[in-house]
N, C-alpha and C positions, 0 to 999 in steps of 0.2 A: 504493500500500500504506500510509504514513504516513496517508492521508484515513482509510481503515479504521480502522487503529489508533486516531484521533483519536475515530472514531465510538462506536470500542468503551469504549472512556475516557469517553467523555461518558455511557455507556448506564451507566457504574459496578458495583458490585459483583455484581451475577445474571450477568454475561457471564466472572466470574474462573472458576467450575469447568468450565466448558464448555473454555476457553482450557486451563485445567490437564490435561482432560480428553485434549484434542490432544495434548498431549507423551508420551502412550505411544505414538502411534502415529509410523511413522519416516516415513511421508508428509506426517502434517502438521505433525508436529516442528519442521523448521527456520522455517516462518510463523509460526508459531505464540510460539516462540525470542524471533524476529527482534521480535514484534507486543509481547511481553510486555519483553522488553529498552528497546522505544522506551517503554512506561508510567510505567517509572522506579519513585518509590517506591510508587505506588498498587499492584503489583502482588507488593511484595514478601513482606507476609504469607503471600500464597496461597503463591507459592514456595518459601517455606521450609518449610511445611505440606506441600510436594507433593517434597521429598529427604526425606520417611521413607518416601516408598513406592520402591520398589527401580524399579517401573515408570516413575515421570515422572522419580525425582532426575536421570539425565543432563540433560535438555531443563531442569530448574530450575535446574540449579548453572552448566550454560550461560547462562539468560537473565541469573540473579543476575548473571556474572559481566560479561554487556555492559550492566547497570544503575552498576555502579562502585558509585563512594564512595558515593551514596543508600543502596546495599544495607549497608554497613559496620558503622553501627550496630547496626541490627536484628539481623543475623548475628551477632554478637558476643556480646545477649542470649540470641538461641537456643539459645549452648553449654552452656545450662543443662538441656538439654532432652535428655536420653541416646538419645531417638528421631533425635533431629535432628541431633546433633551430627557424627556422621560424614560427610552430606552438606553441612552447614553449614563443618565445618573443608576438606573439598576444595572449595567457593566460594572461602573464604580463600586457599586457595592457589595457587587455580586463577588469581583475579582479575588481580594482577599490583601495580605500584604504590600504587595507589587502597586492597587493604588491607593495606598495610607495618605502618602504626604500630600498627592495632590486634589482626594476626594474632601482632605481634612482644611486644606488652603479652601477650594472651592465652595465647601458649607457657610464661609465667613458673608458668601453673597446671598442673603434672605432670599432672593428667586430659587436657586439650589437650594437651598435647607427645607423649603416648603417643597419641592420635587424629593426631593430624598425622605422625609417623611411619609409624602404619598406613598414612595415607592416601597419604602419598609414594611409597612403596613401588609402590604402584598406577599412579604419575603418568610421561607419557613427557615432559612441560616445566614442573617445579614456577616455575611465572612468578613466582610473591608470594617463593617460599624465593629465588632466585635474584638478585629487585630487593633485597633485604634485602643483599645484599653490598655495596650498592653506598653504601650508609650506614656511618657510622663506629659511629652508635648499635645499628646493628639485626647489625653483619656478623659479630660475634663469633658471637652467637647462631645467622646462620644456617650458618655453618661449624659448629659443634655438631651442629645435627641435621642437616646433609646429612651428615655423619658418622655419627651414629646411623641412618639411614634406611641406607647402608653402599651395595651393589655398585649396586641400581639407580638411584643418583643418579649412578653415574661415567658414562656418554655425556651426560647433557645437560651434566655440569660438564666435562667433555674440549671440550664443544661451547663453553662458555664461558671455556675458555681462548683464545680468537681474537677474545673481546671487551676492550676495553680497561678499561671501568669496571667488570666484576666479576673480572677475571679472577686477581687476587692471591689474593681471596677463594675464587676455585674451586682457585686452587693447593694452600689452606692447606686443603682439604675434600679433595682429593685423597691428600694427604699421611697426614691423618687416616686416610681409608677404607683406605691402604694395600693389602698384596696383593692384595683384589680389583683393584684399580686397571692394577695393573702390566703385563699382558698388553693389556689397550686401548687402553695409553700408549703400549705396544710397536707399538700395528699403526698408530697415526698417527703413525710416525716422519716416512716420506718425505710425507707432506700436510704435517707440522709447519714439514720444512724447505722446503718450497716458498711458505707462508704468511709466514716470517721472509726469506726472496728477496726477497718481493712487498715 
């Protein structure tokens, strides 16, 4: 599969919409994913072009996100783009480490932090809000909006309370989100106390 990919890269730009064209369908999706991931940046313009259509953005915010930091940049300019920014800010968040600094810069602008709320909302593993905790510079901030984002961010930060490097951070977003919180805290009592045994 890599040989293909290589092949399709060397053939350059007439093979990106065809490639984009795949990501609506859920058959050829994840090759398709997988093909446009190993590209790297060559592939990224199209991508970001292909999260304003409600059909491909899954299969692109996917690929962007197994492209990493190459995508980061781009993605960042994007959010200037009110077509694009909704699937551009859940790349960001979706990504994981690779876009900390620049999804964490980007939240300072109220337009993004109300997009990234939205898109939380939506999200069942916010990876990039989550690594943000794990920074002395970015954790304030991401305690902020997993508090703004409110009840659907409490299972994945319950889940990261059993991690060691964020897990202060998910206390102090817990805390925040309050009452919603209370009853999910309640039900992983006996998991809780069986995790501090261990």
């Amino acid at each position: 599969q890599r040989s293909v990919t290589v092949v399709l890269q060397k053939i350059g730009t007439p093979v990106l919409p065809l490639l984009i064209s795949g990501l609506k369908e859920k058959e050829s999706r994840p090759g398709v994913v997988g093909a446009m991931g190993r590209m790297g940046a060559f592939g990224v313009p199209a991508l970001i072009s292909a999260v304003k259509d409600s059909a491909t953005r899954p299969g692109a915010v996917e690929a962007l996100c197994r492209i990493g930091q190459p995508a980061t940049a781009p993605l960042i300019s994007a959010l200037k783009d009110s077509a694009a920014r909704p699937g551009v800010v859940e790349a960001l968040c979706r990504m994981g480490a690779p876009a900390v600094p620049s999804l964490f810069t980007a939240l300072g602008d109220p337009i993004v932090w109300e997009q990234a709320v939205t898109e939380l909302k939506k999200m069942d593993e916010p990876v990039t809000v989550l690594s943000g905790l794990q920074s002395t510079g970015t954790a304030e901030r991401a305690v902020l909006l997993l508090a703004a984002v409110g009840q659907p961010m409490v299972p994945p930060l319950i889940r990261a309370l059993y991690r060691a490097d964020i897990s202060s951070g998910a206390v102090r977003a817990l805390i925040r989100i309050g009452q919603p919180s209370i009853s999910p805290l309640i039900a992983v009592l006996p998991e809780s106390a069986v995790q501090e045994r261990a």
